[in-house]
MARRO-67516 format. One record per atom (N, C-alpha, C): residue number from 1; atom name; x, y, z. Coordinates in nm, 3 decimals. Layout:
BEGIN
SITE    k   a       xx       yy       zz
SITE  NUM  CA        X        Y        Z
...
***
This chain:
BEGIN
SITE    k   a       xx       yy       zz
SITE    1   N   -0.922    0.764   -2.031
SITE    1  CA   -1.006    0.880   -2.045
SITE    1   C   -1.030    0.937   -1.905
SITE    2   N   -0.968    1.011   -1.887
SITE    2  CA   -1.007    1.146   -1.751
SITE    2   C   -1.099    1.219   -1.761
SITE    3   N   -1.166    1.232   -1.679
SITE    3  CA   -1.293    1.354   -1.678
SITE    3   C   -1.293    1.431   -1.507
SITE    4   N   -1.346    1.497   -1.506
SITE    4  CA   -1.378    1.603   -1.342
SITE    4   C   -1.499    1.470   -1.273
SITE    5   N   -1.611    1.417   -1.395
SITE    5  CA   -1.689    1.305   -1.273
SITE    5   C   -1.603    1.158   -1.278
SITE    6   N   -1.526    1.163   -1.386
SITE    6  CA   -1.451    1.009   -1.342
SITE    6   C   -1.396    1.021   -1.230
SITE    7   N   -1.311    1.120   -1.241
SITE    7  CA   -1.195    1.146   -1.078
SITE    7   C   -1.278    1.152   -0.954
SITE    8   N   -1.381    1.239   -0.960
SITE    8  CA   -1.478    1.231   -0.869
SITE    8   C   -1.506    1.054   -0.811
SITE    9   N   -1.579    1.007   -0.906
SITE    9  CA   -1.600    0.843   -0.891
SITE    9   C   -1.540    0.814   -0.818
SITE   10   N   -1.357    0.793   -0.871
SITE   10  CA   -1.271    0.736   -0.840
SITE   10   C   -1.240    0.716   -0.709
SITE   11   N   -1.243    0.867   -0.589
SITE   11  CA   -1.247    0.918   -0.525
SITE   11   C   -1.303    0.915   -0.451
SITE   12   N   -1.445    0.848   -0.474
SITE   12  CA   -1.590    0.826   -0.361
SITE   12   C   -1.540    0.677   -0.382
SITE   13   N   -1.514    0.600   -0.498
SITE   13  CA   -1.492    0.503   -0.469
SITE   13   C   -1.400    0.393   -0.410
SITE   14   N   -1.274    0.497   -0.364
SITE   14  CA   -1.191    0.469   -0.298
SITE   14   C   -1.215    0.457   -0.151
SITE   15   N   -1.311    0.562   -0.158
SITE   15  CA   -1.365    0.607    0.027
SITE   15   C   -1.422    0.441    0.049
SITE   16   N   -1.519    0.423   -0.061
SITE   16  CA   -1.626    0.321   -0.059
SITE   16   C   -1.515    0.199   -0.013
SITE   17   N   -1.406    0.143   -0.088
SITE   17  CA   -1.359    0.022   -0.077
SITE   17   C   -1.246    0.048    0.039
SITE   18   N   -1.232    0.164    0.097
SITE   18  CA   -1.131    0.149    0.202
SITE   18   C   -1.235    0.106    0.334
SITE   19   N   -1.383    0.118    0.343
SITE   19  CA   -1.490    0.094    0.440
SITE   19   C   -1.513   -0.061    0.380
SITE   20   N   -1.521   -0.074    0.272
SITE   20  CA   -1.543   -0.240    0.243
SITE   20   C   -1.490   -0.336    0.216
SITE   21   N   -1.363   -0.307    0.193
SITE   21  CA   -1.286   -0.418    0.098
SITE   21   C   -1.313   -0.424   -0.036
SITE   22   N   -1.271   -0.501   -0.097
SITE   22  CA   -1.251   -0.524   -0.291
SITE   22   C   -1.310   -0.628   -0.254
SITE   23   N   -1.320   -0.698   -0.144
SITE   23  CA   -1.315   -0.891   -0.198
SITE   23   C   -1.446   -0.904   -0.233
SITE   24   N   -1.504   -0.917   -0.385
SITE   24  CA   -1.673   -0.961   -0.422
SITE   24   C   -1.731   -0.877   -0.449
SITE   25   N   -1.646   -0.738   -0.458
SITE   25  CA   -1.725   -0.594   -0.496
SITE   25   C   -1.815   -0.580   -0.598
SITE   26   N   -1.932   -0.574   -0.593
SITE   26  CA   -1.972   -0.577   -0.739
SITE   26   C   -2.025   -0.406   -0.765
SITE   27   N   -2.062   -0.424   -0.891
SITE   27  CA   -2.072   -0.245   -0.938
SITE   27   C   -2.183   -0.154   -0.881
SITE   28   N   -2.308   -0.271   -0.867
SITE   28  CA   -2.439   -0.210   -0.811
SITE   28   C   -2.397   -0.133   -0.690
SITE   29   N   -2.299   -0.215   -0.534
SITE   29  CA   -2.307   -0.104   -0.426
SITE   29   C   -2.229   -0.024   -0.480
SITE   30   N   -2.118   -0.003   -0.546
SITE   30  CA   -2.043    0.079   -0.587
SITE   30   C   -2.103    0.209   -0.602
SITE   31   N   -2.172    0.138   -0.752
SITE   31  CA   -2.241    0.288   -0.825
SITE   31   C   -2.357    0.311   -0.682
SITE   32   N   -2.406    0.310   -0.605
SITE   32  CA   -2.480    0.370   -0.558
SITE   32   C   -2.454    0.445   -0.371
SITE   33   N   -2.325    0.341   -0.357
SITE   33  CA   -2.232    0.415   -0.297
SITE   33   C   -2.187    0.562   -0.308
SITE   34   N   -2.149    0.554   -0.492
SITE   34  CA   -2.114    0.665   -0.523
SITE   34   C   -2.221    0.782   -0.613
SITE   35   N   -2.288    0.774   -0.570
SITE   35  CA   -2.393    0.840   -0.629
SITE   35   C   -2.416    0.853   -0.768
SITE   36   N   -2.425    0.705   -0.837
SITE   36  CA   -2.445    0.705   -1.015
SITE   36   C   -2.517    0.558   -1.044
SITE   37   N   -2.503    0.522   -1.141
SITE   37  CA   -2.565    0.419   -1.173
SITE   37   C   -2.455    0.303   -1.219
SITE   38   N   -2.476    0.211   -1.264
SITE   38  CA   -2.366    0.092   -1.306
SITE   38   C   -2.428    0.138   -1.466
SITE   39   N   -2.471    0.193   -1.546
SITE   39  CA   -2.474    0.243   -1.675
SITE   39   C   -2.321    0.330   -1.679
SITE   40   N   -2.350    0.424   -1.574
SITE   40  CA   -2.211    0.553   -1.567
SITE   40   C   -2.120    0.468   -1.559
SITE   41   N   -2.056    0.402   -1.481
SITE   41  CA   -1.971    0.308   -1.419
SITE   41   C   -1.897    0.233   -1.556
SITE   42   N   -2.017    0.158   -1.652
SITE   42  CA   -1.947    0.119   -1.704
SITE   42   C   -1.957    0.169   -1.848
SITE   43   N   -2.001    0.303   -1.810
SITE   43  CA   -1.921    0.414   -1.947
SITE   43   C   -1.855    0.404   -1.910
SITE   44   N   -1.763    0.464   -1.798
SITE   44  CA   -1.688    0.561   -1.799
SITE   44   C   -1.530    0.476   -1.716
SITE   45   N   -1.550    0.351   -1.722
SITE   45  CA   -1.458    0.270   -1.692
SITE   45   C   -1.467    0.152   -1.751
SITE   46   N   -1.539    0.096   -1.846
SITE   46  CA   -1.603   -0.049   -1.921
SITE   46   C   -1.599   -0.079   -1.827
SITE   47   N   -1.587   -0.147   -1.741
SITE   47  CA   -1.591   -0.267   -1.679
SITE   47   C   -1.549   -0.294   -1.509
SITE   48   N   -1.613   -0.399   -1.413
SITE   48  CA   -1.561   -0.336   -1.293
SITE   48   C   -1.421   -0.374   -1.270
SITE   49   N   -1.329   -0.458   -1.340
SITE   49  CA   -1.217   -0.488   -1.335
SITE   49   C   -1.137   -0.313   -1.397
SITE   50   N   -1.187   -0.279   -1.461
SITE   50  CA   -1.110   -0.137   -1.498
SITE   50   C   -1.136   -0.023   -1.360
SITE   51   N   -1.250   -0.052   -1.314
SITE   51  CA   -1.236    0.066   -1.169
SITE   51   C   -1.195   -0.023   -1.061
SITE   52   N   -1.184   -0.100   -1.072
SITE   52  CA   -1.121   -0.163   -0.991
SITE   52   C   -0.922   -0.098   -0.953
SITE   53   N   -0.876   -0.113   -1.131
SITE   53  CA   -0.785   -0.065   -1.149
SITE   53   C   -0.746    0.068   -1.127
SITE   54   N   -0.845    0.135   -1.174
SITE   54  CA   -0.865    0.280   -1.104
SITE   54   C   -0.818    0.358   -0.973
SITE   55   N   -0.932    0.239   -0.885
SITE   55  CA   -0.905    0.286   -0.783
SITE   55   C   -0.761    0.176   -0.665
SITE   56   N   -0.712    0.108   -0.765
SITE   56  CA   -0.552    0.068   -0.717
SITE   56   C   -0.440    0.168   -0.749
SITE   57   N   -0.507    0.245   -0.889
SITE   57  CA   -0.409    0.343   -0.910
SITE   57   C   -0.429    0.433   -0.784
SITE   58   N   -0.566    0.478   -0.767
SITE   58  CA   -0.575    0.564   -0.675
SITE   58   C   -0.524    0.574   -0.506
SITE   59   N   -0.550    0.431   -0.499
SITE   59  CA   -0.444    0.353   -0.340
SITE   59   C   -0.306    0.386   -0.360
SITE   60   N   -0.223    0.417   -0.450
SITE   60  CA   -0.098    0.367   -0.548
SITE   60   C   -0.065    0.532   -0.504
SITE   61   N   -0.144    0.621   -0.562
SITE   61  CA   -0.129    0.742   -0.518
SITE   61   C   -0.068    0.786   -0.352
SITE   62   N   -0.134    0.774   -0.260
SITE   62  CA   -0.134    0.717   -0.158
SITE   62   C    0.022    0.684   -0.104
SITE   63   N    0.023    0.587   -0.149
SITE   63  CA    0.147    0.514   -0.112
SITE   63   C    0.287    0.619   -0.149
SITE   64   N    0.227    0.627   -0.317
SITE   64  CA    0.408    0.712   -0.362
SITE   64   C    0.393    0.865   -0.282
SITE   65   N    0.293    0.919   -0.221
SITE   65  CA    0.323    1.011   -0.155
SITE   65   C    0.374    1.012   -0.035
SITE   66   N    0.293    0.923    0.035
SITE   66  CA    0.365    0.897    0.123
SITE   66   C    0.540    0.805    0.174
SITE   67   N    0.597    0.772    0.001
SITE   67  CA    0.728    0.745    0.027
SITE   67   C    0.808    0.862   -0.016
SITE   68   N    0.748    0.957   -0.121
SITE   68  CA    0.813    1.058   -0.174
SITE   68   C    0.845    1.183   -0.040
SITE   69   N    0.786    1.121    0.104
SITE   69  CA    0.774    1.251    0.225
SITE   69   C    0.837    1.178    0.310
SITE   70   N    0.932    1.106    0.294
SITE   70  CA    0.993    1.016    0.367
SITE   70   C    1.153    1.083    0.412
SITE   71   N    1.167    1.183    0.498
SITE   71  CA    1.295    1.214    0.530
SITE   71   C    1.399    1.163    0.516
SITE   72   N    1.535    1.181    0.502
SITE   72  CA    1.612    1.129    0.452
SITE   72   C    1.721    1.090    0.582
SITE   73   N    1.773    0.998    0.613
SITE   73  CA    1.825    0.939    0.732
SITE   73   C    1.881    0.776    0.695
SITE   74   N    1.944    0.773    0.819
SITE   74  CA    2.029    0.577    0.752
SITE   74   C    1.871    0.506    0.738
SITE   75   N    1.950    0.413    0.719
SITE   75  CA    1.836    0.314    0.740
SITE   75   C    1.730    0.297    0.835
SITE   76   N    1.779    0.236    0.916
SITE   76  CA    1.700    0.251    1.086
SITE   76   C    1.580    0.349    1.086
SITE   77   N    1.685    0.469    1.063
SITE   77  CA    1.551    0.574    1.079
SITE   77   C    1.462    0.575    1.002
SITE   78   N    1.516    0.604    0.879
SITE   78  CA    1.360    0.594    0.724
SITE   78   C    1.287    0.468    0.806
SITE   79   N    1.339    0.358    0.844
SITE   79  CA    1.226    0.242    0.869
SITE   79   C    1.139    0.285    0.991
SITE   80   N    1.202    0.361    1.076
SITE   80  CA    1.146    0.416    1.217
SITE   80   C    1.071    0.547    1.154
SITE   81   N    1.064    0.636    1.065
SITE   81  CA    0.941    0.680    1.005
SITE   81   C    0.809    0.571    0.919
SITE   82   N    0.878    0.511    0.884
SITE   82  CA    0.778    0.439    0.811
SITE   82   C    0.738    0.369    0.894
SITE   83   N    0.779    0.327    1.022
SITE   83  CA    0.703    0.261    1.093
SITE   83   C    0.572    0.364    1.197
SITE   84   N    0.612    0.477    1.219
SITE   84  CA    0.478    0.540    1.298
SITE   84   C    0.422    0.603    1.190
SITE   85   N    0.424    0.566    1.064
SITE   85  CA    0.288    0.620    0.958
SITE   85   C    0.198    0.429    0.989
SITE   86   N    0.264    0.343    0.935
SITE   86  CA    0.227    0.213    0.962
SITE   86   C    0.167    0.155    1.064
SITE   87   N    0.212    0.249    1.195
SITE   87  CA    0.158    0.200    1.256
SITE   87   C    0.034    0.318    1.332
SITE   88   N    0.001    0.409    1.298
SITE   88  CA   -0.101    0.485    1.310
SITE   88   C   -0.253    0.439    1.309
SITE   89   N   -0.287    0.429    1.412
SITE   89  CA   -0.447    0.397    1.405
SITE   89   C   -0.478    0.462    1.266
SITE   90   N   -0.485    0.585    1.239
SITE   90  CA   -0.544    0.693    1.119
SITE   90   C   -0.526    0.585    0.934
SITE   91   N   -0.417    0.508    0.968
SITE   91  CA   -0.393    0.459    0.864
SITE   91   C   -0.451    0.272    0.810
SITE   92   N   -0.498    0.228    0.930
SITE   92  CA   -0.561    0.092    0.975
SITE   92   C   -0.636    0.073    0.810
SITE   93   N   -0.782    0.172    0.796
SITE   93  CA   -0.850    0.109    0.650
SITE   93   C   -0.750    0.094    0.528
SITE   94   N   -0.694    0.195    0.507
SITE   94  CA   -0.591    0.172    0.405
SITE   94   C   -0.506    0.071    0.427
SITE   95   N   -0.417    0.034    0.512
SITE   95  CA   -0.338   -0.066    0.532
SITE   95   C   -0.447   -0.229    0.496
SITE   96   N   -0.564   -0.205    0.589
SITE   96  CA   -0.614   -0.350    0.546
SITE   96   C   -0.649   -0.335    0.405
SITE   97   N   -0.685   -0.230    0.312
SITE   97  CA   -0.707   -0.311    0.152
SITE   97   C   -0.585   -0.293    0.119
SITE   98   N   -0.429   -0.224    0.117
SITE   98  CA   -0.363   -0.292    0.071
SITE   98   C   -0.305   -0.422    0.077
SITE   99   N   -0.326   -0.486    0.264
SITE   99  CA   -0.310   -0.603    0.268
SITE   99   C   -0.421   -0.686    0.153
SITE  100   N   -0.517   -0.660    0.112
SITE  100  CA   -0.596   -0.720    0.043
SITE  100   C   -0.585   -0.742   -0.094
SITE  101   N   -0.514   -0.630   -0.156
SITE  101  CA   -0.453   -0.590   -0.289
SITE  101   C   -0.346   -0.634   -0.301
SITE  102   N   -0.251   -0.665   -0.200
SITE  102  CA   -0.160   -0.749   -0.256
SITE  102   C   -0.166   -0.900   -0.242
SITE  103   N   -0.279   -0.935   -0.179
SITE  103  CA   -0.291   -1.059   -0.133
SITE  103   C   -0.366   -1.136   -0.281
SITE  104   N   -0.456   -1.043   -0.330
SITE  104  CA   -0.518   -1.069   -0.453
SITE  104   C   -0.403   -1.039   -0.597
SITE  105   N   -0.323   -1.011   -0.566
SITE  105  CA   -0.206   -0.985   -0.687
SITE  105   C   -0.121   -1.104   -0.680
SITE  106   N   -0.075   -1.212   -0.558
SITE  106  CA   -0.006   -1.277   -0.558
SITE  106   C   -0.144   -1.403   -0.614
SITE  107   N   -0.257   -1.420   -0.599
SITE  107  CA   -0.345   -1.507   -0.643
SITE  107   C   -0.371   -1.515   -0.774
SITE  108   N   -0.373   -1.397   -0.836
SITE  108  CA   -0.466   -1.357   -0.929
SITE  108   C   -0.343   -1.268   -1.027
SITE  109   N   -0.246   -1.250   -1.088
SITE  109  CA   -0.142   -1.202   -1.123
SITE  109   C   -0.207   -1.123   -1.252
SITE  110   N   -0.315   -1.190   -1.306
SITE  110  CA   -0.357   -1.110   -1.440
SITE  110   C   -0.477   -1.027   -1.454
SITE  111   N   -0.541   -1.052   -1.296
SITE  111  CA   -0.651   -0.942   -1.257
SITE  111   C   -0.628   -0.805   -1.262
SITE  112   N   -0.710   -0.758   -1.238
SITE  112  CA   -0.686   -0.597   -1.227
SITE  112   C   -0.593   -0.586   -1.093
SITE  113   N   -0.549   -0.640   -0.991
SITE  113  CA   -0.421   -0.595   -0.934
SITE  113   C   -0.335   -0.666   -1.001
SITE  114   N   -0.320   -0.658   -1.111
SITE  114  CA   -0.154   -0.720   -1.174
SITE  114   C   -0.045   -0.713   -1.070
SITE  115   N    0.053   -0.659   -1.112
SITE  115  CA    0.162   -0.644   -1.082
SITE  115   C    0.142   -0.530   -0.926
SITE  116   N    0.031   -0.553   -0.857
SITE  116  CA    0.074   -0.481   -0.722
SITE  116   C    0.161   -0.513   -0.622
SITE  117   N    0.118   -0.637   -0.593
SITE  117  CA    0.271   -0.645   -0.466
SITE  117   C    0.413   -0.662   -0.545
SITE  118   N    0.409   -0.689   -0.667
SITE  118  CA    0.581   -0.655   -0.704
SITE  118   C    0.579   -0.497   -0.692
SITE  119   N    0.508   -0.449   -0.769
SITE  119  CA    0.570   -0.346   -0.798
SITE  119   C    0.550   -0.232   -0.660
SITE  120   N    0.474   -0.273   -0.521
SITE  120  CA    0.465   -0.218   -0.394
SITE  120   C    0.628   -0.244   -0.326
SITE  121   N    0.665   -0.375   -0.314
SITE  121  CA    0.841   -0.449   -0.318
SITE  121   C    0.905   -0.339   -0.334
SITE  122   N    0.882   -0.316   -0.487
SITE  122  CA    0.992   -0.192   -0.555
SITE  122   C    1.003   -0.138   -0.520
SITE  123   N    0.868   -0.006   -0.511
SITE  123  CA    0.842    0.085   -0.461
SITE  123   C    0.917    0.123   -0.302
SITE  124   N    0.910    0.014   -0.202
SITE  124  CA    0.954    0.020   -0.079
SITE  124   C    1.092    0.003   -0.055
SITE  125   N    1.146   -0.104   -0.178
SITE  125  CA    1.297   -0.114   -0.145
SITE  125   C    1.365   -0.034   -0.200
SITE  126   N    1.335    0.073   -0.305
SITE  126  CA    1.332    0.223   -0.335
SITE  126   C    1.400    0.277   -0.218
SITE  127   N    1.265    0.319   -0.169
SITE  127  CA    1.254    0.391   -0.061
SITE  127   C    1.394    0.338    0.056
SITE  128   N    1.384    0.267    0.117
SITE  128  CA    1.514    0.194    0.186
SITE  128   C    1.639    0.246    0.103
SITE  129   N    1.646    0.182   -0.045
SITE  129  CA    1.815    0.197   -0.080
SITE  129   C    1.844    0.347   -0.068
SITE  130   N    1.769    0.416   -0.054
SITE  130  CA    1.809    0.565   -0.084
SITE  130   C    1.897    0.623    0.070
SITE  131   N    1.840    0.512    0.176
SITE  131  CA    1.880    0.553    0.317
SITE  131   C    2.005    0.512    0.323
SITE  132   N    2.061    0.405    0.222
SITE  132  CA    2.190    0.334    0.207
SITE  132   C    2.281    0.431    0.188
SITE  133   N    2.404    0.419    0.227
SITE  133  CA    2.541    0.472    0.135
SITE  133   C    2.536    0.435    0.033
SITE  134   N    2.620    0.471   -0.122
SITE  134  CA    2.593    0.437   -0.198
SITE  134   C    2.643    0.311   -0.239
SITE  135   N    2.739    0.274   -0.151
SITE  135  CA    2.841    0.164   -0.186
SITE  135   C    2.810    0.079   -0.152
SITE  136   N    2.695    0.052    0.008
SITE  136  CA    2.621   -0.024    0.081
SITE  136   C    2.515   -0.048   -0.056
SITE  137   N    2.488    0.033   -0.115
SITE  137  CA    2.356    0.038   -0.163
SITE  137   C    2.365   -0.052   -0.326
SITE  138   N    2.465   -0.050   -0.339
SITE  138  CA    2.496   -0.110   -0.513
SITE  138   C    2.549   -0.272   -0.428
SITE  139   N    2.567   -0.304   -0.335
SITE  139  CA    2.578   -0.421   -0.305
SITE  139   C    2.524   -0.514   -0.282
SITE  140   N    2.573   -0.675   -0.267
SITE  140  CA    2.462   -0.755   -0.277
SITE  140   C    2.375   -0.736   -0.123
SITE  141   N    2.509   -0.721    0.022
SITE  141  CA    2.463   -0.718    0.157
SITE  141   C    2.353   -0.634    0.140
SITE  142   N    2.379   -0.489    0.093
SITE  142  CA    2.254   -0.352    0.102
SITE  142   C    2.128   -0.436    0.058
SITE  143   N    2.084   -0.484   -0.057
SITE  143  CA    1.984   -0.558   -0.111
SITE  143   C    1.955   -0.610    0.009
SITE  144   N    2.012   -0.686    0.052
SITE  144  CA    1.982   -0.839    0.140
SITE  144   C    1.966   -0.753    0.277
SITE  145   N    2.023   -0.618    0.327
SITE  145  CA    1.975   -0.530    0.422
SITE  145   C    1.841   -0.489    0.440
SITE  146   N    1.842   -0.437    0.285
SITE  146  CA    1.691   -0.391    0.284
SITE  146   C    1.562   -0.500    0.286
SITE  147   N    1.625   -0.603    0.208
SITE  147  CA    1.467   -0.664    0.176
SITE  147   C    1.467   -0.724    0.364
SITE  148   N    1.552   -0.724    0.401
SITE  148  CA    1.519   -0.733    0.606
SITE  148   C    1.453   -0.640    0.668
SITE  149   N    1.465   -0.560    0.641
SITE  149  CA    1.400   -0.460    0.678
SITE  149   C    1.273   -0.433    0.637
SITE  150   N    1.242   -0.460    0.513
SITE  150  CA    1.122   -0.439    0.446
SITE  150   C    1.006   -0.541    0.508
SITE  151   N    1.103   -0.651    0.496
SITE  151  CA    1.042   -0.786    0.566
SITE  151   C    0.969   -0.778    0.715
SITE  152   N    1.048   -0.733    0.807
SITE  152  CA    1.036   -0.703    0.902
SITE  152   C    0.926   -0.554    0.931
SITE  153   N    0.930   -0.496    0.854
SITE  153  CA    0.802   -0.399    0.853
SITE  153   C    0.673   -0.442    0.821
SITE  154   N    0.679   -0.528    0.704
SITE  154  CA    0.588   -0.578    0.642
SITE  154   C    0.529   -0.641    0.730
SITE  155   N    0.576   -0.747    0.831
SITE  155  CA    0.520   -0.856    0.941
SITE  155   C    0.490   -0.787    1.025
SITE  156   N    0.518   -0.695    1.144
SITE  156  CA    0.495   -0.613    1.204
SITE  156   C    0.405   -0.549    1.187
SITE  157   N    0.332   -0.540    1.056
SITE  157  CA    0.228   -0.418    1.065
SITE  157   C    0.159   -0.538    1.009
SITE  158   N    0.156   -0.662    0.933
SITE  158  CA    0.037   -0.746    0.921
SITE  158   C   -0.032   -0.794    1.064
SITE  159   N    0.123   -0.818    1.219
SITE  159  CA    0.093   -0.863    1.283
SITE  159   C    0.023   -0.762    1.382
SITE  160   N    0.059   -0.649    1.366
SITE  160  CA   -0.015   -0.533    1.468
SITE  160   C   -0.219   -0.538    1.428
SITE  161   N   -0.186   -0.538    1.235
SITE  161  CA   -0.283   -0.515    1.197
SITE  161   C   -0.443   -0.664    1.246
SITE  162   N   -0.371   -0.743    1.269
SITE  162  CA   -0.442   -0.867    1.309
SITE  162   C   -0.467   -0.873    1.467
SITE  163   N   -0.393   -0.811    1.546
SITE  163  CA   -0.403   -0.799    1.704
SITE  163   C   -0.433   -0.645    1.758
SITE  164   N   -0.399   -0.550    1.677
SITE  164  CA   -0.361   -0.437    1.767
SITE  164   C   -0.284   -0.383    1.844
SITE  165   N   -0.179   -0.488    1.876
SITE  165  CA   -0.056   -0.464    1.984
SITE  165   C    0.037   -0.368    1.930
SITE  166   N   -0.007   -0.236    1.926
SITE  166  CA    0.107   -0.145    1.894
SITE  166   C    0.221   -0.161    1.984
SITE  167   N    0.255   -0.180    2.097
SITE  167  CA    0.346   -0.158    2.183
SITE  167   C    0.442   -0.299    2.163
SITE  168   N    0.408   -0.420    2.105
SITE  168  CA    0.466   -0.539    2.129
SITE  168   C    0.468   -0.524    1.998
SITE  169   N    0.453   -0.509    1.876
SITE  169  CA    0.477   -0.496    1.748
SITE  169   C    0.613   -0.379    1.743
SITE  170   N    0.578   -0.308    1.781
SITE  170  CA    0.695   -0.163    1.799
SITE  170   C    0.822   -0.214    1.854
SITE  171   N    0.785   -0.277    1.990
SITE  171  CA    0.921   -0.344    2.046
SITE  171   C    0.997   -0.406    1.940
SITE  172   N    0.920   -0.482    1.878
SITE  172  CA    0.998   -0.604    1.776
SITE  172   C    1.087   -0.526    1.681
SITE  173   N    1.002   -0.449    1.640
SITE  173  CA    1.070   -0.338    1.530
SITE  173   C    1.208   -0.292    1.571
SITE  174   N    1.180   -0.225    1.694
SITE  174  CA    1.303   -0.160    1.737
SITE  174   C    1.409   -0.244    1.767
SITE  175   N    1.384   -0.381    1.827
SITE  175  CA    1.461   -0.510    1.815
SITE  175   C    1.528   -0.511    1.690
SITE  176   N    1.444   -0.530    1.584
SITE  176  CA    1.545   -0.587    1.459
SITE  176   C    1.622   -0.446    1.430
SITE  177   N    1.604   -0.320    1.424
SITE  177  CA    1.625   -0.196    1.361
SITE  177   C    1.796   -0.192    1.433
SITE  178   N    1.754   -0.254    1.591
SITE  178  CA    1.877   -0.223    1.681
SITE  178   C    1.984   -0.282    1.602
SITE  179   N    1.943   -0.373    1.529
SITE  179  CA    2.065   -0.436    1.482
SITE  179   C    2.121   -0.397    1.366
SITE  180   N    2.076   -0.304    1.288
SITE  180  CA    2.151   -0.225    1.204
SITE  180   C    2.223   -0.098    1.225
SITE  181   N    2.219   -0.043    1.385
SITE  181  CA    2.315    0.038    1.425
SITE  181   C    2.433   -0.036    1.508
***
């Protein structure tokens, strides 16, 4: 059920959990975060595991836009865009609850982040095969290209995200990237 104040919610409450995290959220700061009550809340979503879901769809949003604006180039490069969105100060809150959302999907598989870090995987090695040739790309190496690459982004921005070292995280990047030209 969609409405103009659900989306609204959704929306403040995304703001809300990219400043707090998910981990122990309960509905009270929520709803008053977002200017309503935990009555509204759980009209208009039953339950906090359903806005919860909500607002993963709403993170989810997020993400496919920002792979759907992803220029088109070999490999290397798509990963060398995706790496200065990743690694953007501007992008730090979001990056830490998705580190959090997928960290709670690999724990918790039947919670309200179900299927997030598989289906984030997908989503990214998507994004990669498209930088492939096509012949690279239907192969087993291309697979085994990409999920390196993916890999290697993925660590890089957990490890930037835990230190801050943009400049020694970046190096690394460009290290492994070198090796696919």
């Amino acid at each position: 059920m969609s409405s103009p104040r659900r989306d609204e919610i959704v929306e403040a409450a995304y703001e809300y959990v990219l400043g707090n995290g998910l981990a122990g959220v309960s509905l009270r700061p929520v709803a008053a975060a977002v200017g309503s009550s935990t009555g509204v809340l759980r009209f208009l979503f039953g339950s906090k595991d359903d806005l919860v879901r909500a607002v993963l769809h709403r993170a989810r949003q997020d993400e496919l836009e920002l792979l759907a604006a992803i220029p088109s180039g070999d490999l290397a490069e798509v990963a060398g865009v995706l790496w200065q969105w990743l690694s953007s100060p501007d992008h730090r809150r979001v990056l830490a609850l998705w580190v959090e959302c997928y960290a709670a999907s690999l724990q918790d598989a039947d919670g309200p982040w179900g299927q997030f870090a598989a289906q984030t995987v997908s989503d990214w090695l998507e994004v990669l095969a498209k930088a492939q040739p096509s012949e690279v790309r239907r192969s087993a190496a291309g697979a085994t290209q990409r999920t390196a690459v993916l890999a290697v982004l993925r660590g890089a921005m957990l490890d930037l995200l835990a230190t801050g070292d943009t400049r020694r995280t970046t190096r690394a990047l460009d290290l492994a990237l070198d090796g696919l030209t």
